[in-house]
N, C-alpha and C positions, 0 to 999 in steps of 0.2 A: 385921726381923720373922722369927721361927722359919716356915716352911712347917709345914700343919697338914694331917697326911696322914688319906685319909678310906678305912677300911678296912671291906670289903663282909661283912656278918656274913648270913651267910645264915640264915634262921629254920628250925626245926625241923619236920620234914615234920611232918604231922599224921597220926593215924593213920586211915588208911580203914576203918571199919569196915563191916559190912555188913549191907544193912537186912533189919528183923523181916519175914520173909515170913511170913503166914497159910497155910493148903495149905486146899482148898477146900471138902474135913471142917469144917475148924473153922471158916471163913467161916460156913456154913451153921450150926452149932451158936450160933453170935452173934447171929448173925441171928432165929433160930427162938425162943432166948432173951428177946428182946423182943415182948412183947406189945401195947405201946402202939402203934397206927397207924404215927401220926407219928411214932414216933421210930424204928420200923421202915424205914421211906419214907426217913430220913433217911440212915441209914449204908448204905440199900440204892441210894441216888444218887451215893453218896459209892462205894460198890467199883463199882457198874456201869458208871459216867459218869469214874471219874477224879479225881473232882472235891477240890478242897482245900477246909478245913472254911471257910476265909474265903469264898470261892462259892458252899457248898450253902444257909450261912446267905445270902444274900442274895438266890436264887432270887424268881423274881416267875412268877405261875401263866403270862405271855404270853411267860415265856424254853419255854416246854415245847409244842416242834411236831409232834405227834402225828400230821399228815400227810407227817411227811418223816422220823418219828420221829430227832429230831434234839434235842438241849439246847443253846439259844445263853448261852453265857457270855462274861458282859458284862463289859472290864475284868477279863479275869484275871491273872496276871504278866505282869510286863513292861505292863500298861496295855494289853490287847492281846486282843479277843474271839476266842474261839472256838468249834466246836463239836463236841459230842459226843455218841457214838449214844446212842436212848433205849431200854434192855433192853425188852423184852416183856410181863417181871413188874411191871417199873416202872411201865410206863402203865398197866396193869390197878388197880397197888395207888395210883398217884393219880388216878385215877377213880373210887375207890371213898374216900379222903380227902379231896378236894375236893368230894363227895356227902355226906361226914361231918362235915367240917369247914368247907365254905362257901367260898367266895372272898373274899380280901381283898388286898390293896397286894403283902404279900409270901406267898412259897407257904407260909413256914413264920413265921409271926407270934410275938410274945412276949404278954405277958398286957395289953402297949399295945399293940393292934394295928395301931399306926403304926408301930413297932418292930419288926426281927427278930429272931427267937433270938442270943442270943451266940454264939459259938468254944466257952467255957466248958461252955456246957449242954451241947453237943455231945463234949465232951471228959468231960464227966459220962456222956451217956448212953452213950457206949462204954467206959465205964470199967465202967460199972455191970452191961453186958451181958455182957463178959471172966470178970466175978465169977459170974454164972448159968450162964454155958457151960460155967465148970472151967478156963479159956485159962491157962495155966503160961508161957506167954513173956511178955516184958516187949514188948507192943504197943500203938499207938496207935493213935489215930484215921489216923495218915500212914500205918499197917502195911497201913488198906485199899488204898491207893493201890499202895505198893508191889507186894502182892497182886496187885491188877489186873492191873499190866503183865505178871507172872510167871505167872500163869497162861491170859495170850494168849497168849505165850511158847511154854507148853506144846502148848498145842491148836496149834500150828500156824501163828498171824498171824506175818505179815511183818515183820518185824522195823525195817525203814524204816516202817509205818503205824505200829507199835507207838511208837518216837521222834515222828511227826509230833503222836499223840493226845495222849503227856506234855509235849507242847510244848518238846521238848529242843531248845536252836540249837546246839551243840557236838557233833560229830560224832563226838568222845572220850566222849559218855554214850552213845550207842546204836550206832556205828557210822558207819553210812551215815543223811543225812539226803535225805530225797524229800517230796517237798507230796503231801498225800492230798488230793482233794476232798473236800466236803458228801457227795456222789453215794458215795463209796466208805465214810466213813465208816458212813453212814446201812446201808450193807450189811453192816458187822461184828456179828457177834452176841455180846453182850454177854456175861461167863460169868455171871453171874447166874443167867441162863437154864435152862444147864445144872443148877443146885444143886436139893436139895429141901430146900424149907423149911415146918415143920411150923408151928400155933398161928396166930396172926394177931389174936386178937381184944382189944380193949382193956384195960386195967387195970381 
């Protein structure tokens, strides 16, 4: 029998591109852009907490610890809770939706409200706000995320909390990896904070 030689084809790098950062003008123009409550409350958990859109939908009003101001997220990548600080603006503006909107199963319900919103709606309602603001870059609902971490970045966090919070385990994504406590978490200030956001009232 001929020897059947087995030759290593290496695959073609892929290209690294680099993600849509938002700059925190135009956070705030998205933001101020929606009127609806809820759907304001939504992408404003989503850039101040980190959160991916598969999380925010799934939120339950007993993930939100307003005495440790803390967001426990249940089950996020990797199968793996964690948690995240809760901004300032956040708690006020779901104290005043859980006043409006009532309590139920999930923080953000669908029109079953055994059900919660999809990914989809949510990929709607940020797409929809992009169009009201004037947003001329091609971003997503993940652009808030990325935003986040960039604009800790900016102001000054530590760049090991910064990895701890995106749940990074590769040390090639952020650098240096360190364990942040609840304790240090719960002390970061969210840049939410920082923004002014105009309008608020319902559709």
């Amino acid at each position: 029998m001929k020897k059947r030689f087995a030759y290593e084809i290496k695959r073609p790098k892929k290209d690294k591109k680099l993600p849509v950062v938002l700059s925190q003008e135009e956070v705030s123009r998205i933001l101020s852009s929606v009127a609806n409550l809820k759907h304001r409350l939504i992408l404003m958990l989503i850039y101040s907490a980190d959160l991916r859109v598969s999380e925010v939908v799934k939120l339950k009003p007993e993930d939100i610890d307003t005495e440790r101001r803390l967001i426990h997220i249940k089950g996020a990548k990797g199968r793996k809770d964690r948690y995240m600080m809760l901004s300032e603006v956040v708690m006020e503006t779901i104290r005043r939706y859980l006043k409006e909107y009532g309590h139920s199963k999930w923080l953000f319900p669908s029109q079953d409200k055994k059900k919660h919103i999809t990914t989809r709606t949510v990929e709607k309602i940020f797409s929809n706000a992009c169009r009201k603001a004037n947003i001329k870059k091609n971003a997503t609902v993940h652009s808030l995320r990325h935003s986040f971490a960039t604009h800790l970045l900016e102001s000054g966090t530590d760049l090991r909390y910064i990895q701890e919070l995106l749940g990074h385990k590769s040390s090639k994504t952020t650098e240096i990896y360190t364990h942040v406590s609840n304790e240090n978490i719960g002390k970061i200030k969210s840049p939410l904070d920082s923004l002014q956001i105009s309008g608020g009232e319902n559709e």
